[in-house]
N, C-alpha and C positions, 0 to 999 in steps of 0.2 A: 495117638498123635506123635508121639515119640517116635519111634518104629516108619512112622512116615517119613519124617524128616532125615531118619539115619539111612532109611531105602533110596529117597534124594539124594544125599550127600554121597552115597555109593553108586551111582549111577552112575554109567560112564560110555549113554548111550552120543549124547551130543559134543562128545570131545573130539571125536574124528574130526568133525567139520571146525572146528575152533583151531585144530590143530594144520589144518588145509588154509587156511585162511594166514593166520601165523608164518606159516610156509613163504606163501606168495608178499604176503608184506614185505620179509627178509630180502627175499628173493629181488621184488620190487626197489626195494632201499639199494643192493647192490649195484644194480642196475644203472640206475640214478646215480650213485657216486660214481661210478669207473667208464660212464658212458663217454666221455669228451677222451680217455685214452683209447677205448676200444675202436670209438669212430675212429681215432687217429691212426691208431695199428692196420684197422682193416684196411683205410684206406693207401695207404703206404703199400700193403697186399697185394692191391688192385693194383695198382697204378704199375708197381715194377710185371706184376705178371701182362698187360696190357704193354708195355715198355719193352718187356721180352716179347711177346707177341709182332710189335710192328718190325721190330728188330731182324726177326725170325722169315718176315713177311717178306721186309724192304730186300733181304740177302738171296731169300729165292726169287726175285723180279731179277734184280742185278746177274742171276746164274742165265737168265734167259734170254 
């Protein structure tokens, strides 16, 4: 019985997946916190690359 329990305690076949899980929770939590700046960055991203875009658009109509 001893021998069992010390062959258990050495196992280390179900840590991958505990360890995967761990992972994404971290991962998840970051997520969650920094999500209202990342919206905010990306969106500021968009907006001038879209901004440079009509920009770009409006100056070749005007060349024609």
């Amino acid at each position: 019985m001893k021998n069992q329990i010390i062959a258990f305690l050495k196992d280390e076949d179900g840590q991958t997946s505990t360890e995967y899980i761990l992972l994404v929770a971290v991962v998840a939590l970051i997520v969650f916190k920094f999500k209202d700046k990342a919206t905010d960055r990306l969106g500021k991203i968009t907006d001038g690359v879209f901004d440079g875009a009509d920009s770009w658009v409006g100056q070749l109509n005007q060349g024609q």
